[in-house]
N, CA, C and O atoms as a CHARMM CRD file, in Angstrom:
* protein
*
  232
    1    1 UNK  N     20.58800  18.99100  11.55700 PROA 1      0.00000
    2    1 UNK  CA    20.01400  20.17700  10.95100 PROA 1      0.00000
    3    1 UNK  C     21.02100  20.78900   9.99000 PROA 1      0.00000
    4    1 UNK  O     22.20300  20.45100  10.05900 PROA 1      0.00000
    5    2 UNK  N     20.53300  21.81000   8.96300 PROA 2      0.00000
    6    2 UNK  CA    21.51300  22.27200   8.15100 PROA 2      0.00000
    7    2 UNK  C     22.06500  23.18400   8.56100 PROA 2      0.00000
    8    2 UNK  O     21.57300  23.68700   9.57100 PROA 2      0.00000
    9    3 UNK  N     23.20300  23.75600   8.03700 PROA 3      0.00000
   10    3 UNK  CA    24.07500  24.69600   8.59000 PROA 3      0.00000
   11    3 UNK  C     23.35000  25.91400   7.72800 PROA 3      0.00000
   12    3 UNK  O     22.72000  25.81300   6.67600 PROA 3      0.00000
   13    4 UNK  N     23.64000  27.08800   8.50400 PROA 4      0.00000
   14    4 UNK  CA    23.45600  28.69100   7.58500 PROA 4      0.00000
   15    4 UNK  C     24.05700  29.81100   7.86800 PROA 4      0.00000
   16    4 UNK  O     23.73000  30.96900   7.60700 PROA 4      0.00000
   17    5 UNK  N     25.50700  29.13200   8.75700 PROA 5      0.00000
   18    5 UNK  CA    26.82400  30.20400   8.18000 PROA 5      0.00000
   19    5 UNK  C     27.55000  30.23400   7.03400 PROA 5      0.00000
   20    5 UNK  O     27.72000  29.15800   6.46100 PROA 5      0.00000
   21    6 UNK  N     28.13200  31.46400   6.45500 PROA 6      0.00000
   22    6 UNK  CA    27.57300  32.68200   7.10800 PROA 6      0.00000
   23    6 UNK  C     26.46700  32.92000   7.47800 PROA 6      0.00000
   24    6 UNK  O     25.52500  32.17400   7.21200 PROA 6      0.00000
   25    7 UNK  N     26.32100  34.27600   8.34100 PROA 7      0.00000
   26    7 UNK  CA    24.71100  34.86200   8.42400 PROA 7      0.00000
   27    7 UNK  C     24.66900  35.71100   7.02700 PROA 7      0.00000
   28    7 UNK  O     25.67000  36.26400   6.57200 PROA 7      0.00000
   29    8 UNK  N     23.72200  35.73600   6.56800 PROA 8      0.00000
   30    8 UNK  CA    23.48500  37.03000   5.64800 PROA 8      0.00000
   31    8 UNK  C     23.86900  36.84300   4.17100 PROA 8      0.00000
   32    8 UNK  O     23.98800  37.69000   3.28600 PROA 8      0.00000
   33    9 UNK  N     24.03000  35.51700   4.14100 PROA 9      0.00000
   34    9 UNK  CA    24.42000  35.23500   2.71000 PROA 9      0.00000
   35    9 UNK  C     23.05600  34.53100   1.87200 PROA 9      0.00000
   36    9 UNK  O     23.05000  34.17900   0.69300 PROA 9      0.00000
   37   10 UNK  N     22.04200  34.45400   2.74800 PROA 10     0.00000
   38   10 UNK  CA    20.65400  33.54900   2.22200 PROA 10     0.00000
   39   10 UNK  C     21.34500  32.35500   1.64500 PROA 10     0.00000
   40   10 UNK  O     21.46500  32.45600   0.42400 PROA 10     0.00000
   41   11 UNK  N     21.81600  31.29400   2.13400 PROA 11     0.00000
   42   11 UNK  CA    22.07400  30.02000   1.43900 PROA 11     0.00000
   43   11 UNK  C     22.65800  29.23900   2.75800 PROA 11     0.00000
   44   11 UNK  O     23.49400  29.51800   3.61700 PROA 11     0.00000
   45   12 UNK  N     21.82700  28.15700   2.49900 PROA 12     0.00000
   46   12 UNK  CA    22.20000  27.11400   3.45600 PROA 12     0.00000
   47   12 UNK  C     22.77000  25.84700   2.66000 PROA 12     0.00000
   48   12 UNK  O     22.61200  25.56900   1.47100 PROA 12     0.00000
   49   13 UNK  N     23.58100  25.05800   3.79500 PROA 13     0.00000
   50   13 UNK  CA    24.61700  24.18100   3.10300 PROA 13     0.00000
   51   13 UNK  C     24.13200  22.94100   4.09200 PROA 13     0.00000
   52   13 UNK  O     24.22600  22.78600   5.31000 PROA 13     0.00000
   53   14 UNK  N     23.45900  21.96400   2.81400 PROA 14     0.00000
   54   14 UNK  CA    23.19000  20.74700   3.26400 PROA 14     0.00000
   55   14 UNK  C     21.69600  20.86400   3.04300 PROA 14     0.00000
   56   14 UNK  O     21.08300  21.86500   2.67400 PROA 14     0.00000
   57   15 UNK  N     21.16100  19.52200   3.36800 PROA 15     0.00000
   58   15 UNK  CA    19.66700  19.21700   3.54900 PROA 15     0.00000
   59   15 UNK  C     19.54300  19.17300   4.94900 PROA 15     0.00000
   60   15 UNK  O     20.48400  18.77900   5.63700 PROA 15     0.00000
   61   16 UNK  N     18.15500  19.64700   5.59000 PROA 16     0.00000
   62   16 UNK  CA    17.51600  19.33300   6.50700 PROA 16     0.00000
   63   16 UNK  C     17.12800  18.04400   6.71100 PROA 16     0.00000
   64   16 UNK  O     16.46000  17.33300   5.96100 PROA 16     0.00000
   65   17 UNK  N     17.78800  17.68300   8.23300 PROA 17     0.00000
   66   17 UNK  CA    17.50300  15.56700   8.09900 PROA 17     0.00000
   67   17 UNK  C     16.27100  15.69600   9.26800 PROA 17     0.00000
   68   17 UNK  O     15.98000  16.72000   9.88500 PROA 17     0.00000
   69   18 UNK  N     15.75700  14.61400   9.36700 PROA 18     0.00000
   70   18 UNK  CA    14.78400  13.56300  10.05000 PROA 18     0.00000
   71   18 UNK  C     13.87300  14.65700   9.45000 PROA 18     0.00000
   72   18 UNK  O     13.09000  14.91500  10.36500 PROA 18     0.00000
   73   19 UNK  N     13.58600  15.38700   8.45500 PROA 19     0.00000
   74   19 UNK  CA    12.39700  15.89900   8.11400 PROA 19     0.00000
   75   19 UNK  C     11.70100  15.90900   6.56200 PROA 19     0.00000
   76   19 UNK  O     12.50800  15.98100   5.63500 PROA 19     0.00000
   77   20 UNK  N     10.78000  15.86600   6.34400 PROA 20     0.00000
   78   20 UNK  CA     9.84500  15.45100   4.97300 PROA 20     0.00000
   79   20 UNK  C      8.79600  16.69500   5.05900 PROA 20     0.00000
   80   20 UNK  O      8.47600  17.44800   5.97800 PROA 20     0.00000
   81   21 UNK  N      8.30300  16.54900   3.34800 PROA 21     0.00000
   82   21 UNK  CA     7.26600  17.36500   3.08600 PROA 21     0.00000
   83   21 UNK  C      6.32800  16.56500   2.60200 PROA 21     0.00000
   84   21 UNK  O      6.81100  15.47400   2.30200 PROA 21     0.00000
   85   22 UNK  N      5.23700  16.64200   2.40600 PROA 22     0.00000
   86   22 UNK  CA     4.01700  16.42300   2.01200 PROA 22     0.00000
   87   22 UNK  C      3.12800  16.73700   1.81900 PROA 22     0.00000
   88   22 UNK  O      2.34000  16.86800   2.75600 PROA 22     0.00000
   89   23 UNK  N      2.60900  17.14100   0.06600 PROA 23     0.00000
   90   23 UNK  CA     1.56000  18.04100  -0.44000 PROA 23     0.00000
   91   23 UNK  C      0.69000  17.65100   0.08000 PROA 23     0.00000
   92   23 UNK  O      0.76100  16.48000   0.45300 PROA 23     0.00000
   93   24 UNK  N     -1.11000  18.77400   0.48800 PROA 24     0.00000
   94   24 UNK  CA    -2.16800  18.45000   1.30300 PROA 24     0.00000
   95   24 UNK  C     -3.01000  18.79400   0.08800 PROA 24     0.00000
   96   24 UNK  O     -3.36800  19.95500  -0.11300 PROA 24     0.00000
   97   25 UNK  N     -3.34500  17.74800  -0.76200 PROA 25     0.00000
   98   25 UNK  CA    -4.11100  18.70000  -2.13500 PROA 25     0.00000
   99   25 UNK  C     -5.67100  19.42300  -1.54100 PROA 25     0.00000
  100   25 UNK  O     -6.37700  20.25100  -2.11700 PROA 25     0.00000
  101   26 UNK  N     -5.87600  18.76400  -0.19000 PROA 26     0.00000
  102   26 UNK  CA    -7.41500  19.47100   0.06400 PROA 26     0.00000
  103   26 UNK  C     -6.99900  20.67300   0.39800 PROA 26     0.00000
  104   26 UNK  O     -7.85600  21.53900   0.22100 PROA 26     0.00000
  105   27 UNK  N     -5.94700  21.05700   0.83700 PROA 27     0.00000
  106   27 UNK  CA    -5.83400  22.61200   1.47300 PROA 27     0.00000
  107   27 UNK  C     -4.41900  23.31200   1.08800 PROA 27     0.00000
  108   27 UNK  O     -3.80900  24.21700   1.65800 PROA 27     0.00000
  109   28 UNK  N     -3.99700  22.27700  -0.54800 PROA 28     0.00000
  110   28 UNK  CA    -3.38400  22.59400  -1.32600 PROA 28     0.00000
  111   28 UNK  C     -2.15000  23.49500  -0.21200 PROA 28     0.00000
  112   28 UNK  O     -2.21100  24.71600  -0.36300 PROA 28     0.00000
  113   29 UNK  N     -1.62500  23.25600   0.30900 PROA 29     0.00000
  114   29 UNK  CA    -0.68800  23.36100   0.94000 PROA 29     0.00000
  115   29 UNK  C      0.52700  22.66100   1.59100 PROA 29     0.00000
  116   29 UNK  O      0.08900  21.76400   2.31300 PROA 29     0.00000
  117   30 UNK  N      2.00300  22.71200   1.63200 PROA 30     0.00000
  118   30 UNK  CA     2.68900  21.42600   2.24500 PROA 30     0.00000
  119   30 UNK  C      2.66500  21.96400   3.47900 PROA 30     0.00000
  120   30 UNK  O      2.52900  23.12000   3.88000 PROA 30     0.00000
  121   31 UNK  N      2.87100  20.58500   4.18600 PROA 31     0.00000
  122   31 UNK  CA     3.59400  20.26200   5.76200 PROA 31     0.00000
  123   31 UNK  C      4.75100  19.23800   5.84700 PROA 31     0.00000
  124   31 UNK  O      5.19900  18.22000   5.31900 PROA 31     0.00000
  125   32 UNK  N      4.95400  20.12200   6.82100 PROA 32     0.00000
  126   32 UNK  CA     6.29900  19.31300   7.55100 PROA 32     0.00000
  127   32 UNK  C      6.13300  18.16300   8.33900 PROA 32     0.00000
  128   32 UNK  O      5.20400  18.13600   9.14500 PROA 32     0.00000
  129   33 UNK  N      6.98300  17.09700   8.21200 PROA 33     0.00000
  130   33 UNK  CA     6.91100  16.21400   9.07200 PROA 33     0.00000
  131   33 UNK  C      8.18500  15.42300   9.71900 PROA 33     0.00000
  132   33 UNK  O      9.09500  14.97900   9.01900 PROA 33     0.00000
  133   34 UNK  N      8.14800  15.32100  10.90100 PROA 34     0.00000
  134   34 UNK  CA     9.09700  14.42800  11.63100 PROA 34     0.00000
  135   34 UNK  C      9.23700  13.07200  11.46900 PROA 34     0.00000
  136   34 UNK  O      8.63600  12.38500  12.29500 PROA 34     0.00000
  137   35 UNK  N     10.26200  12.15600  10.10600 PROA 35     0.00000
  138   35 UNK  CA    10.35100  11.42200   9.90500 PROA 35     0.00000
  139   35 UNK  C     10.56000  10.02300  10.78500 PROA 35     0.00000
  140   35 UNK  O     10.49400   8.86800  10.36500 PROA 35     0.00000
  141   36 UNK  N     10.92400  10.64400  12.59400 PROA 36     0.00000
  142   36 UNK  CA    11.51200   9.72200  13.17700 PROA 36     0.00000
  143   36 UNK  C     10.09900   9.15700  14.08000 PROA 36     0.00000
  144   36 UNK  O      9.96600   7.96200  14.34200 PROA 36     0.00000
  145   37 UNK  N      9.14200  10.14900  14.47700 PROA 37     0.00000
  146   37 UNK  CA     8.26900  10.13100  15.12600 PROA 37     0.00000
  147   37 UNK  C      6.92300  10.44200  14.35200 PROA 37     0.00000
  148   37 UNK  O      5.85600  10.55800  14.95500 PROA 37     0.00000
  149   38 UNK  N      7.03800  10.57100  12.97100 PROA 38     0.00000
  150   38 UNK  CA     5.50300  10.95600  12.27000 PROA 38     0.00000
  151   38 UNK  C      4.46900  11.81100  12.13900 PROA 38     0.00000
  152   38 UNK  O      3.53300  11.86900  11.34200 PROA 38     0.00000
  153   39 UNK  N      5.02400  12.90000  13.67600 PROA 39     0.00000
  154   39 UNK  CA     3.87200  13.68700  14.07500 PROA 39     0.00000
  155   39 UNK  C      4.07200  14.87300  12.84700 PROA 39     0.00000
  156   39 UNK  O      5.24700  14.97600  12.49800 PROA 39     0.00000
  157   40 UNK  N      3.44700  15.46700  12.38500 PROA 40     0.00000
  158   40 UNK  CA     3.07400  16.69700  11.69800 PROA 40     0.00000
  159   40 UNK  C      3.46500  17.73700  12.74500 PROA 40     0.00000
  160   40 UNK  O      3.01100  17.85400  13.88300 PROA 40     0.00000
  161   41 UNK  N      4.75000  18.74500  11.90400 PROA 41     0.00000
  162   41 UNK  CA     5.25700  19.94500  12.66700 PROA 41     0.00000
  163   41 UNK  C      4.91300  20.98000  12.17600 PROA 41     0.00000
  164   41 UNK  O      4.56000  21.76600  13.05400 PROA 41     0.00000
  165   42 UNK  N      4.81600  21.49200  10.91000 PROA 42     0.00000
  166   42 UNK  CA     4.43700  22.50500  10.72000 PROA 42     0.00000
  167   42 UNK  C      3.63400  23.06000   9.09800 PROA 42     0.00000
  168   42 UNK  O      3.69800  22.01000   8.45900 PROA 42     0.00000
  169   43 UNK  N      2.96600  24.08100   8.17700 PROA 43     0.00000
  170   43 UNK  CA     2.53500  24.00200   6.90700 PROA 43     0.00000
  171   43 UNK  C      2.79000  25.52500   7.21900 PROA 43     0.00000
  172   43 UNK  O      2.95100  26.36000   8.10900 PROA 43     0.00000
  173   44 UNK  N      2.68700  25.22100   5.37900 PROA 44     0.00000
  174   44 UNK  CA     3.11500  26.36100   4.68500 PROA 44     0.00000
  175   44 UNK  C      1.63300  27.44500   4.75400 PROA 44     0.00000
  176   44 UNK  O      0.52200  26.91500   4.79600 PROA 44     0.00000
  177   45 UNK  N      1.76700  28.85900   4.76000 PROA 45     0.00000
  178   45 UNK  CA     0.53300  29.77300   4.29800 PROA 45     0.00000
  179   45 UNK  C      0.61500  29.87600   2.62900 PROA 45     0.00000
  180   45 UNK  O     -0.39300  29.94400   1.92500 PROA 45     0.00000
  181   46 UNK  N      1.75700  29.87600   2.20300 PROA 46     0.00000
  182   46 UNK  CA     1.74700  30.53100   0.95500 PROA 46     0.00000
  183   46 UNK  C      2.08300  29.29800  -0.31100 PROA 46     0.00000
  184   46 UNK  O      2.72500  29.46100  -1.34900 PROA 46     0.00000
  185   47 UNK  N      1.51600  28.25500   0.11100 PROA 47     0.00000
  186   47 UNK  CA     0.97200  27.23200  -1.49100 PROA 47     0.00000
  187   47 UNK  C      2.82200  26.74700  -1.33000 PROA 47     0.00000
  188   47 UNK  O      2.67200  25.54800  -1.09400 PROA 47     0.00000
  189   48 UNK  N      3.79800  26.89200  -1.32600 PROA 48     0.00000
  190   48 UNK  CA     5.06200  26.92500  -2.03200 PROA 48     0.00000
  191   48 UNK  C      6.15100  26.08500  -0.89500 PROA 48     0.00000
  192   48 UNK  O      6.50000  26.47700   0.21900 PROA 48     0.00000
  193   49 UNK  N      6.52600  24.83500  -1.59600 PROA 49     0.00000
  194   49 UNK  CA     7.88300  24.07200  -0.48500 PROA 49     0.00000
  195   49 UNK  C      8.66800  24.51800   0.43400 PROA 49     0.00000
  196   49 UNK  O      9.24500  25.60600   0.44200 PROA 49     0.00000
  197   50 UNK  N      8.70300  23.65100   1.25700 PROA 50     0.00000
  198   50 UNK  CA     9.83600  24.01200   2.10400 PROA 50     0.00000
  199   50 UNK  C     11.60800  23.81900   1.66700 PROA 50     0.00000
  200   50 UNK  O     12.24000  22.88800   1.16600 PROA 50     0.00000
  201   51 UNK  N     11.94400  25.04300   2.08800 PROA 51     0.00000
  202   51 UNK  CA    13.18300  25.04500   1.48100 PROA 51     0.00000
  203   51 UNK  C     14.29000  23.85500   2.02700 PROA 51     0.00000
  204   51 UNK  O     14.03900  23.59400   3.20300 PROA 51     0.00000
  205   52 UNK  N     15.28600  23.17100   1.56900 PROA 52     0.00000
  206   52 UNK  CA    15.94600  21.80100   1.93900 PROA 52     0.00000
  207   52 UNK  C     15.23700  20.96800   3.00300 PROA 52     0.00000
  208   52 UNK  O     15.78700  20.68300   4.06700 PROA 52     0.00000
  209   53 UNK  N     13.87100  20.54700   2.65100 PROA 53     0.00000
  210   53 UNK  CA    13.59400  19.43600   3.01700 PROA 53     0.00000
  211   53 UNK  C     12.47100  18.60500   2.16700 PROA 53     0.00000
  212   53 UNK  O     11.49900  19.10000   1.59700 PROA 53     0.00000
  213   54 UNK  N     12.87900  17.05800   2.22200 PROA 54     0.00000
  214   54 UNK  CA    12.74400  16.74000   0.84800 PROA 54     0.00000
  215   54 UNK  C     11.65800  16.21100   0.89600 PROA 54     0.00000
  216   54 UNK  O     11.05800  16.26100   1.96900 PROA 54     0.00000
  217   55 UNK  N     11.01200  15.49300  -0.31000 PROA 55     0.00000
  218   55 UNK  CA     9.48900  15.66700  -0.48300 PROA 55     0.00000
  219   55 UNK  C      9.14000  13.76400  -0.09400 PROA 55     0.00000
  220   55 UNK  O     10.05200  12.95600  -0.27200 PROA 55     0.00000
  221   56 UNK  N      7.90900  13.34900   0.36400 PROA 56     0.00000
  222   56 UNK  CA     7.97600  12.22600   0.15000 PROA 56     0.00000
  223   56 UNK  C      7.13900  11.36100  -1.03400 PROA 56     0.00000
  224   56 UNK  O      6.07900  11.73300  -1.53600 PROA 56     0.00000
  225   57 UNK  N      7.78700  10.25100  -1.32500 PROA 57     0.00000
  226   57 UNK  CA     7.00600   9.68000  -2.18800 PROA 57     0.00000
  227   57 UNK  C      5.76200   9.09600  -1.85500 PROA 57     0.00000
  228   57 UNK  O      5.53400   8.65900  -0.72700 PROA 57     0.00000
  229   58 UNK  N      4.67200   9.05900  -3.09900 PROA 58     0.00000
  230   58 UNK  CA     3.09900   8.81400  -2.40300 PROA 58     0.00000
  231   58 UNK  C      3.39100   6.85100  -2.39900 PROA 58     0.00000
  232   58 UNK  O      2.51700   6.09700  -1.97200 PROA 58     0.00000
């Protein structure tokens, strides 16, 4: 996982690992996914990426 000390500085150092995004164009929203196991963890409400974790190719 990435690091985000300090607290309170809004910036994290590094990428988020074993995890992916993937646009849902029917509900135009991304989700998260667990690269090691596949299952779908979590989506966005507000249309817009997840911050350091990277996108996959179609």
């Amino acid at each position: 996982m990435a690091k985000n000390l300090p607290v309170g500085d809004d910036a994290r150092r590094g990428a988020v690992r074993d995890r992916s995004q993937v646009f849902n164009p029917r509900t135009e929203t991304w989700t998260k996914r667990d690269t090691d196991t596949g299952q779908f963890m979590d989506q966005k409400k507000n249309g817009e990426p997840f911050k350091g974790v990277r996108k996959e190719r179609k």
